[in-house]
C-alpha positions in Angstrom: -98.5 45.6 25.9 -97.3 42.3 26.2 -95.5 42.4 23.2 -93.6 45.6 24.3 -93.1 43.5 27.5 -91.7 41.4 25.2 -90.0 43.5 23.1 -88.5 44.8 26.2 -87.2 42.0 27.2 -85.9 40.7 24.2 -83.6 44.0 23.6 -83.0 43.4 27.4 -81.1 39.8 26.4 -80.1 41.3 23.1 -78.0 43.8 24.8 -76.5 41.6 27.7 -75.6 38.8 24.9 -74.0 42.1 23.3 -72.4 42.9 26.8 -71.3 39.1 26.8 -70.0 39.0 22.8 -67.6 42.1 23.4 -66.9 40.2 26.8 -65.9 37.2 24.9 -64.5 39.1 21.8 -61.9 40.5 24.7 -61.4 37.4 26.2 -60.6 35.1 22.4 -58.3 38.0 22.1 -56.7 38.1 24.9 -56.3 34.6 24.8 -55.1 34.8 21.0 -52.7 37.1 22.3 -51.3 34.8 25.4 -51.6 31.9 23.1 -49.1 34.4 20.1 -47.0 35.2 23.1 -46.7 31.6 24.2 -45.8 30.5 20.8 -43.3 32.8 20.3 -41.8 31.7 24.0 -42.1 28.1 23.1 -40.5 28.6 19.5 -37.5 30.7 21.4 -37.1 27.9 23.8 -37.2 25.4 20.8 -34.3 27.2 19.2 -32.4 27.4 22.5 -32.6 24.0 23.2 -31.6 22.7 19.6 -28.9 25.0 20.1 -28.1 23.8 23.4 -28.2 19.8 21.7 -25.9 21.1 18.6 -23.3 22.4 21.0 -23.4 19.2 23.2 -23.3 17.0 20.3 -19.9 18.6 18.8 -18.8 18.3 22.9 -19.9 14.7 22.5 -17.9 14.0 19.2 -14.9 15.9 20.2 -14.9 13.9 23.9 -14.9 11.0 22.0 -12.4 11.9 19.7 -10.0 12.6 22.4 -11.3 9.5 24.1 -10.2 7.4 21.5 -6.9 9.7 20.7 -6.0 8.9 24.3 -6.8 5.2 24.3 -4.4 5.0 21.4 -2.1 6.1 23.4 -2.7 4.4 26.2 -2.1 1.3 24.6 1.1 2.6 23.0 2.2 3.0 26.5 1.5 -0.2 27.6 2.7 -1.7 24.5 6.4 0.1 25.3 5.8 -1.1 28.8 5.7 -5.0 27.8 8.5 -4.5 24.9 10.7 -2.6 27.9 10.2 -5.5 30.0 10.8 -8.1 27.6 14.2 -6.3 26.9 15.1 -6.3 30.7 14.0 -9.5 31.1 11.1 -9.6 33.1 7.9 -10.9 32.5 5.1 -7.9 32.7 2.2 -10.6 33.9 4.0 -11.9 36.5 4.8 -8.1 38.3 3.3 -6.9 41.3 4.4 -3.3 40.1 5.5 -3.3 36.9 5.9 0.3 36.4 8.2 0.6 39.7 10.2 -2.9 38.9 11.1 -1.5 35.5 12.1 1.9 36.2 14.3 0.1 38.7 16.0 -2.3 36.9 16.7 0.6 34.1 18.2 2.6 37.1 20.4 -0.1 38.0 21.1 -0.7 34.0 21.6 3.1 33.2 23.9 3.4 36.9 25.9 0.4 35.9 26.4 1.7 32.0 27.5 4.9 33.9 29.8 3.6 35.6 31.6 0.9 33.3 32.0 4.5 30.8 33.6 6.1 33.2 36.2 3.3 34.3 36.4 2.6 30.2 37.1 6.2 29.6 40.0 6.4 32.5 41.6 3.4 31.3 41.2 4.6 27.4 43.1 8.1 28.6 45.9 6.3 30.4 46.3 4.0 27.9 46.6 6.7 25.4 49.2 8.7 27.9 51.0 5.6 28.0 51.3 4.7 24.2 52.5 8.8 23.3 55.2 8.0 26.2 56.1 5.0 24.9 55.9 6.2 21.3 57.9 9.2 22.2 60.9 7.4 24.0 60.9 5.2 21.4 61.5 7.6 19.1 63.9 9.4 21.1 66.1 6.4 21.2 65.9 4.9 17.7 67.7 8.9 17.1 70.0 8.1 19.4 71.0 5.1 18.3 71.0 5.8 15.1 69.2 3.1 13.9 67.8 3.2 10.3 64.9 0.9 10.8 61.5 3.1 10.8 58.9 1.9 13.3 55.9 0.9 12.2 53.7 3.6 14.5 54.7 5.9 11.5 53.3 4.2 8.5 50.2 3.2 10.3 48.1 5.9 10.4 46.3 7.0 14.2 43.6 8.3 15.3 42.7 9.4 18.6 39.6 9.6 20.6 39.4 12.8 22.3 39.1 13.1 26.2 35.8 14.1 27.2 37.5 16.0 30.4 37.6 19.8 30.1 40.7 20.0 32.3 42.8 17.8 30.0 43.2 19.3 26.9 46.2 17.8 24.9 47.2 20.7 22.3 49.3 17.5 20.4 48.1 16.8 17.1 48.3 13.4 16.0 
């Protein structure tokens, strides 16, 4: 009797560690299975991120690229900024502004340049008016006179600047 007791007992435990492997077979593979699915989230997130470090890295190199592109020219500029100055006479260290003091002294250059071609150009067309007058009654009375001396206007050979005026347009050729 006591060994049925005991034999009793003993299937008793047999079949609640039973109970308990299936228990724990369930739980290791539901853990396997979390453990799968959290290696597959881990290696996704893996592959993001080295994707995400790829793309930032080409940002980085092409930032830098223009970085350096735009330092370039930023010293060109400033380069043609001290040569400009030089040329106009000023000394770049000793400007409050430089930018502003060279644009303006360019203005005044470009506004005095403007102005000396226009006066030039005036006197060039009068002066030209004035030498086909004087040419002409020259000519006019050399014929009259009859004088067999030819005047030297003809064996030099002229050329003449054209007016840059649209409103005087000579038709004379020359």
């Amino acid at each position: 009797m006591e060994q049925n007791k005991e034999i009793n007992v003993l299937e008793r435990n047999i079949g609640d560690l039973e109970k308990i492997r299936h228990k724990q077979a369930r739980k290791i593979a539901g853990l396997k299975q979390n453990v799968h699915i959290q290696e597959q989230d881990v290696t996704e997130r893996m592959i993001a991120a080295e994707n995400t470090v790829q793309a930032l890295s080409n940002e980085l190199h092409t930032v830098k690229a223009h970085m350096e592109e735009t330092s370039k020219r930023e010293r060109q500029l400033v380069d043609l900024r001290q040569v400009m100055a030089r040329m106009l006479g000023l000394d770049i260290n000793t400007l409050a502004v430089p930018d502003y003091e060279i644009i303006s002294r360019l203005e005044k250059l470009i506004q005095s340049h403007h102005s000396h071609s226009l006066a030039s150009m005036g006197v060039e067309n009068a002066l030209e008016d004035m030498e086909d007058g004087f040419r002409t009654g020259y000519e006019d009375a050399r014929l009259l006179l009859g004088s067999p001396r030819r005047s030297r206007s003809r064996t030099r050979t002229r050329t003449r600047t054209r007016s840059l005026s649209p409103q005087r347009r000579d038709k004379r050729q020359y």
